[in-house]
C-alpha positions in Angstrom: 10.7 -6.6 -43.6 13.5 -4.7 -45.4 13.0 -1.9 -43.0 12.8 -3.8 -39.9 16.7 -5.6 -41.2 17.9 -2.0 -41.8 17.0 -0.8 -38.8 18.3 -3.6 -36.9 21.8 -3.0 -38.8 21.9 0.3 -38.0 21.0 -0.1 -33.9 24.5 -0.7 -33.8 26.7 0.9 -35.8 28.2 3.3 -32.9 28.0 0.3 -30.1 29.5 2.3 -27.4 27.0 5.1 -28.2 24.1 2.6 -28.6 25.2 0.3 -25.5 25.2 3.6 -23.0 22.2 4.8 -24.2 20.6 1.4 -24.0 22.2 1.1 -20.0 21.1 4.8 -19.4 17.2 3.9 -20.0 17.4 1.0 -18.1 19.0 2.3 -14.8 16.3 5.3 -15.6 13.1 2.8 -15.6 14.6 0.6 -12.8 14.8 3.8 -10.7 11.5 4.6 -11.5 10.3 1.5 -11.0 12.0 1.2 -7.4 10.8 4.9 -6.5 7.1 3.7 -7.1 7.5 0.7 -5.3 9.0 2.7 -2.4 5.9 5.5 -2.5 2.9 2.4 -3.0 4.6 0.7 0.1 4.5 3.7 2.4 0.4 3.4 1.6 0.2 -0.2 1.9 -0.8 0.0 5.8 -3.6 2.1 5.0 -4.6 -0.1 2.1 -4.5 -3.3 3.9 -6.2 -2.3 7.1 -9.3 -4.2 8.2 -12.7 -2.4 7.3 -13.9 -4.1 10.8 -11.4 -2.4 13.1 -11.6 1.1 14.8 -9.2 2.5 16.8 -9.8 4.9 19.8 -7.1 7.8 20.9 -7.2 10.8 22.5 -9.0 13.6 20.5 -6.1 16.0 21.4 -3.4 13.7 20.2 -2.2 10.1 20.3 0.3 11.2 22.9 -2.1 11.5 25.3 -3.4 8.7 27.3 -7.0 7.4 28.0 -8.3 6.3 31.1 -8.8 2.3 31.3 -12.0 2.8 32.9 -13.0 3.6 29.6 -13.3 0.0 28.5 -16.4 -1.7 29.6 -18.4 1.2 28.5 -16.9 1.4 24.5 -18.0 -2.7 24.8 -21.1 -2.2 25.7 -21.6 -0.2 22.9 -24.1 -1.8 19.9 -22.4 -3.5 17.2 -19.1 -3.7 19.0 -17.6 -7.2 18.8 -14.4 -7.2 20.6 -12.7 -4.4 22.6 -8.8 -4.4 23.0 -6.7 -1.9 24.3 -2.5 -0.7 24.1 0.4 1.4 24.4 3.4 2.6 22.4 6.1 1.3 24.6 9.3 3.1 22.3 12.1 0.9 23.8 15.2 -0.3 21.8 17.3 -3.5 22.0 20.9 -2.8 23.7 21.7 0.4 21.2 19.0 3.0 20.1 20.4 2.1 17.0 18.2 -1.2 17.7 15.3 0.5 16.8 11.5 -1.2 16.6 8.1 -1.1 16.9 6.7 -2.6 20.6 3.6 -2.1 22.4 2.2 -3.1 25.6 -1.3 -4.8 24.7 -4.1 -6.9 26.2 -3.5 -10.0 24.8 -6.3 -11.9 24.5 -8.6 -9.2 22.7 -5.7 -8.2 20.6 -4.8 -11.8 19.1 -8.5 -11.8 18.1 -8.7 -8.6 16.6 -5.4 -9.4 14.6 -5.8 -12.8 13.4 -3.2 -12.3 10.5 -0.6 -12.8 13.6 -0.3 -16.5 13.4 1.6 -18.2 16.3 0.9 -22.5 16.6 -1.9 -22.8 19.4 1.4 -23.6 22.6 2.6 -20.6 21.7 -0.4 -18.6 21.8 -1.3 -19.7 25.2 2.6 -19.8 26.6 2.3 -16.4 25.5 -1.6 -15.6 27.4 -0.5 -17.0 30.3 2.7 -15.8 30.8 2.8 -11.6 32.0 6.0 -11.3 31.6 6.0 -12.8 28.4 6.5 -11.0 24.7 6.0 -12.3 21.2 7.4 -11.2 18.6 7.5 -11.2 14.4 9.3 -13.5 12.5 12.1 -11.1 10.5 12.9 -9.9 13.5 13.6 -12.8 15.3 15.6 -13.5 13.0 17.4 -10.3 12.8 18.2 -10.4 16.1 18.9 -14.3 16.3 16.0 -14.8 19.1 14.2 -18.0 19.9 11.3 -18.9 21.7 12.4 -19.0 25.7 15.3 -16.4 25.3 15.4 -13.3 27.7 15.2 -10.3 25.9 16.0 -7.1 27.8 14.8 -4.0 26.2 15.8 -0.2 27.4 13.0 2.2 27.7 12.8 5.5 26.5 8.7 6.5 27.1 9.0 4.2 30.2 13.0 4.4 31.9 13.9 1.1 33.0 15.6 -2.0 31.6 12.1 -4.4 30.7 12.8 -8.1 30.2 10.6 -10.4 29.2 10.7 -13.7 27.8 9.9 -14.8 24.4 7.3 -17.3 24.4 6.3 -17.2 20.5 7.7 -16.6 16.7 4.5 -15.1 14.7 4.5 -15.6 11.1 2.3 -12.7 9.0 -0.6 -14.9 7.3 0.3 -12.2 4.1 3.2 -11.0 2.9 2.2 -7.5 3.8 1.4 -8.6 7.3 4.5 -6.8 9.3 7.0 -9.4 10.9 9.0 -6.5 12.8 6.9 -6.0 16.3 7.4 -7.3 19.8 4.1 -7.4 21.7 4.0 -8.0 25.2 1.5 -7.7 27.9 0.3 -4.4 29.3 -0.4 -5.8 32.8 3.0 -5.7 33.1 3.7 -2.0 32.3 1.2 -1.0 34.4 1.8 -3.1 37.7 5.3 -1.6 37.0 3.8 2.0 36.7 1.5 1.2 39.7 5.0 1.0 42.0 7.5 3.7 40.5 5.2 6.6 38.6 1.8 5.9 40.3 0.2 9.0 38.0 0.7 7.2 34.8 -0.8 3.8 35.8 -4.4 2.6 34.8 -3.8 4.1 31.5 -3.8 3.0 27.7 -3.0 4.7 24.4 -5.7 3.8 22.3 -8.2 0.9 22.7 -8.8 -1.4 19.2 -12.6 -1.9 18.7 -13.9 -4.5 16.8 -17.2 -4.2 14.8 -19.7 -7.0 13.4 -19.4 -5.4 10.0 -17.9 -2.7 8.4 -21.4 -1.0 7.9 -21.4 0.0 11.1 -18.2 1.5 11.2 -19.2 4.8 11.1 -22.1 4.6 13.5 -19.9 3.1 16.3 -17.5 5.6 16.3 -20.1 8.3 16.6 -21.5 6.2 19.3 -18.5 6.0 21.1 -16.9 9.5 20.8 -20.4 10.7 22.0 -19.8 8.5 25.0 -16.8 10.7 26.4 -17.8 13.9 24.9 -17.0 17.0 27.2 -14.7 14.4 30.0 -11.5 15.1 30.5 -10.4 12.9 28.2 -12.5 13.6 25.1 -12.0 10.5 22.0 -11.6 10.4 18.7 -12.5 7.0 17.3 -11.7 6.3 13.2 -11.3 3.1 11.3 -7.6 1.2 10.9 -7.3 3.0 7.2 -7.3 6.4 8.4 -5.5 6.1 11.7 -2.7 4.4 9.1 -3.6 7.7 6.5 -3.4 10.7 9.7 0.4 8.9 9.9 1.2 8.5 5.8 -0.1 12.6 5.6 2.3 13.5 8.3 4.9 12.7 5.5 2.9 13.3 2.3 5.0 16.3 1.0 8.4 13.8 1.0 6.4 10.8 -1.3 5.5 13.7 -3.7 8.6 15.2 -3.5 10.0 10.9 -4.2 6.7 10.5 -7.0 8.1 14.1 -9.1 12.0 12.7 -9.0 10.5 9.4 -10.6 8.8 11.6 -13.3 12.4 13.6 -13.8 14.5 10.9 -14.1 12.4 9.7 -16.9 12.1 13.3 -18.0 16.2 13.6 -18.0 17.0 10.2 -19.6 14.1 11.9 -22.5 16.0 14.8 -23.2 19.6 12.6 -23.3 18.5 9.7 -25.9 16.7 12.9 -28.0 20.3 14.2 -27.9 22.0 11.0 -29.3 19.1 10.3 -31.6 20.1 13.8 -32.7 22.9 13.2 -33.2 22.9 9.8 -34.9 20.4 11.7 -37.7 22.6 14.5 -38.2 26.1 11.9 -39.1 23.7 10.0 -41.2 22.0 13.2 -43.5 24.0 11.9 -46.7 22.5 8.2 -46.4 19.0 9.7 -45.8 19.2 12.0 -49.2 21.2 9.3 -51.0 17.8 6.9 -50.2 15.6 9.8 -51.1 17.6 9.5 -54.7 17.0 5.5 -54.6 13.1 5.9 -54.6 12.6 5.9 -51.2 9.4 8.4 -49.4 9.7 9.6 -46.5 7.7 7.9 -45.2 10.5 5.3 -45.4 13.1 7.3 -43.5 10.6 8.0 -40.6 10.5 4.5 -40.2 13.9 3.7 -40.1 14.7 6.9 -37.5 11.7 6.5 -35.7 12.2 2.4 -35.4 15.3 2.9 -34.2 14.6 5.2 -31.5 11.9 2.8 -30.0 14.0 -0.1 -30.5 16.9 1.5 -28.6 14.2 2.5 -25.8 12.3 -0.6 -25.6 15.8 -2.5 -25.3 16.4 -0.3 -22.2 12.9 -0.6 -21.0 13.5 -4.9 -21.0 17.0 -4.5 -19.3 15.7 -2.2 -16.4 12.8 -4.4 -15.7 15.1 -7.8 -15.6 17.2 -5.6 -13.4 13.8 -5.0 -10.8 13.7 -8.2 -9.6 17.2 -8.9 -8.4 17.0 -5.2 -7.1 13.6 -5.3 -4.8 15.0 -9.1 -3.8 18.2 -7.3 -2.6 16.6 -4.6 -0.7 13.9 -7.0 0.7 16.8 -8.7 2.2 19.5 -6.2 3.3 16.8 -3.7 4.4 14.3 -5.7 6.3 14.1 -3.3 8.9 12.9 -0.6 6.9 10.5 -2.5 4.4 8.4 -5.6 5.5 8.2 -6.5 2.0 9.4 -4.7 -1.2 7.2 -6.5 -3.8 7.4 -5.3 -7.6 3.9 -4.9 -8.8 2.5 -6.0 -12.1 1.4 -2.4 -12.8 4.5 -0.9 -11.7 6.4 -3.4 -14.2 3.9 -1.8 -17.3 4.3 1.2 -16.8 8.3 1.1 -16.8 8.2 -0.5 -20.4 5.6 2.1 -21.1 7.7 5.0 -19.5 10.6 3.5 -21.8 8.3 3.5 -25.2 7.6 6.8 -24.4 11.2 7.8 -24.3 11.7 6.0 -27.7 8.8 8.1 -28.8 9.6 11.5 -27.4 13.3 11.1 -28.3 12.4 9.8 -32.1 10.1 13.3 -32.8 12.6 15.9 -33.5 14.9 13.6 -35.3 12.2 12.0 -37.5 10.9 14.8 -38.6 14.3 16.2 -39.9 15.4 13.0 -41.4 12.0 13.1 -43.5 11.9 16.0 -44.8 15.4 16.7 -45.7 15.9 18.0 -49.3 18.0 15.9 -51.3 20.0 18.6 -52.5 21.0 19.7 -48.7 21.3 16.5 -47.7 24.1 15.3 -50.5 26.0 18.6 -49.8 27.2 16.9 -46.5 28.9 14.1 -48.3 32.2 14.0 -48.4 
C-alpha cells in the first residue's frame, strides 16, 4: 500500500512531462486501434460472404463477358438452387466525383439470392415490375437526398449514355455489415439499350450468381459447371462469394501490410519515446533512490516504484486512447460513409490497444528499473546537491 501511495505521488511530479507522455500513448493506441479497424474492414466482404453462393466470370478475367445463353444450362446443373445473373454498370451521378457501385441485374433471382437486401414487400414488386426501375441502399439515399419515385439520371462510363431510371425502393442491410451504398437496376434494360446502339455487346452478362442447396456442394458445382464450358469460347471460372471477395482484397494486399507494419511502428515509436522520459525521470531522481537504499529499502522496493510508474503512465494512456475510439470510428462512420459501410471498433481490437499500452509501460520501465535497482548508494548520493 505504501508503494502503490508513492508511486501515485510521484506520477506527477513533472505534469507537463507526465501529461504528454500520457497524450502521446493514447493518440499511439487510438491510431493503432483505427489502423486495425481499417485493415479487418477491408476483409469483412470476404468474411461475411454466403457459403451458399458461387459466382461465375470469365476464366480470362472479370472484364470479359459471358454469353447469356449460358444460363439455363448452369441451372440445370445438380444441386443448383437459384441462378441469377449481372453486370458492372460503372456510371456516376452528375460528377465522376459521384462515384458508386451499380450493376445491371436480373431481379428476381438476385433478390433471392441476397435476402440481407430488405425492401417492404410494394417496394419489392414496384421494383420487379418496373424495367426501368432501380433500387438502391439506404446511406446512399441518403447521401444523395433520394426518395422512392425520384428520377435519377446517371452518366455512363462502361456504357456512354445518360441512364435514368426511377427509384422504386430504399433497401435497408438486415446487418450492419450488409453494404447500403449500391444502386441495382434491371439488366433488361441495358441490354434492350445495347440491342439498338452497340448490337455486339448485347445478350451478354458479367458473371451469373449461383445458388447452391448447401455449402457442401460448393465445390462440386463449380467443377460441374466450369466443366460445362470447358474449351468454348468463353471458358468459366466458377468460385464461392469468399474468394471472388479475396481475388479483389489480394489485388491490394501489399497496401494493408504496408497499413498493419505502420500500426506496429507507431506503437514501436511511442516505445522508444516513454523509455526516453522514464529515462529520464530515473536519472533526476538517483539521489532519492540511494537516499531509500540508506532508509532500509531493497531493491526490490525501487523496481516497484520505477517499474509501477512506468505501467501506470502507460496504462493511463492505454484508457484515454480507447475512450478516444469510440467518438473517433462514430465520426468516420459518419463523415466517410462513402468509403466505409460501417467502421465498428471490435472487442478484440479494444484488448489489444490496452495490451499494446501495457506493453509500452513494460518495455519502457526495463532499462530504467534495472538502473534504479541496482544503483550503489555511494554513486547514487554523489549526485546530491
Amino acid at each position: 500500500m505504501f508503494l502503490l501511495k508513492y508511486i501515485l505521488r510521484n506520477l506527477f511530479r513533472h505534469r507537463l512531462r507526465s501529461v504528454l507522455t500520457v497524450v502521446g500513448i493514447a493518440v499511439a493506441v487510438l491510431a493503432f486501434g483505427l489502423l486495425r479497424t481499417l485493415v479487418g474492414l477491408w476483409y469483412s466482404g470476404a468474411e461475411h460472404a454466403s457459403d451458399t453462393r458461387l459466382v461465375t466470370r470469365n476464366s480470362i478475367s472479370l472484364v470479359f463477358p459471358l454469353p447469356i445463353s449460358y444460363l439455363e444450362r448452369i441451372r440445370g446443373v445438380p444441386g443448383v438452387t437459384t441462378v441469377s445473373y449481372g453486370s458492372w454498370f460503372g456510371a456516376y451521378y452528375k460528377e465522376p466525383k459521384n462515384f458508386f457501385a451499380n450493376y445491371a441485374i436480373e431481379p428476381k433471382g438476385y433478390m433471392e439470392l441476397y435476402p440481407e437486401f430488405t425492401l417492404s414487400p410494394q417496394e419489392k414488386n414496384d421494383f420487379l415490375l418496373d424495367r426501368k426501375g432501380c433500387i438502391v441502399g439506404q446511406r446512399l439515399a441518403k447521401t444523395y437526398g433520394w426518395k422512392v419515385g425520384d428520377l435519377i439520371t446517371l452518366k455512363g462510363t462502361i456504357y456512354p449514355g445518360q441512364w435514368e431510371f426511377v427509384l422504386r425502393g430504399i433497401y435497408h442491410g438486415r446487418e450492419k455489415a450488409t453494404e447500403e451504398r449500391i444502386l441495382l437496376f434491371h439488366w433488361d434494360y441495358l441490354n434492350e439499350a445495347m440491342r439498338q446502339t452497340v448490337p455486339r455487346r448485347a445478350d451478354q452478362v458479367g458473371y451469373f450468381i449461383v445458388g447452391v442447396k448447401k455449402p457442401e456442394l460448393a465445390s462440386e458445382v463449380a467443377l460441374a459447371i466450369d466443366s460445362l464450358f470447358k474449351n468454348s469460347l468463353a471458358e468459366t471460372l466458377t468460385e464461392t462469394e469468399k474468394a471472388f471477395h479475396m481475388g479483389f482484397v489480394s489485388m491490394t494486399e501489399a497496401i494493408m501490410i504496408a497499413i498493419q507494419i505502420v500500426s506496429y511502428m507507431v506503437i514501436a515509436i511511442i516505445m522508444v519515446v516513454a523509455a526516453n522520459t522514464m529515462a529520464m525521470t530515473a536519472r533526476e531522481r538517483i539521489g532519492e533512490y540511494a537516499t531509500l537504499k540508506t532508509l532500509g529499502f531493497k531493491g526490490w522496493h525501487l523496481a516497484g516504484l520505477i517499474f509501477g510508474e512506468s505501467v501506470i503512465i502507460s496504462f493511463l494512456g492505454g484508457l484515454l486512447g480507447v475512450a478516444a475510439t469510440f467518438p473517433a470510428a462514430s465520426w468516420i462512420e459518419t463523415e466517410l460513409a462513402q468509403f466505409f459501410p460501417y467502421f465498428s471498433v471490435s472487442g478484440e481490437t479494444l484488448l489489444l490497444e490496452l495490451l499494446a499500452a501495457l506493453s509500452v509501460g513494460v518495455v519502457s520501465g526495463i532499462f530504467p528499473t534495472w538502473r534504479g535497482a541496482t544503483i550503489r548508494i555511494a554513486d547514487g548520493l554523489k549526485r546530491i546537491g
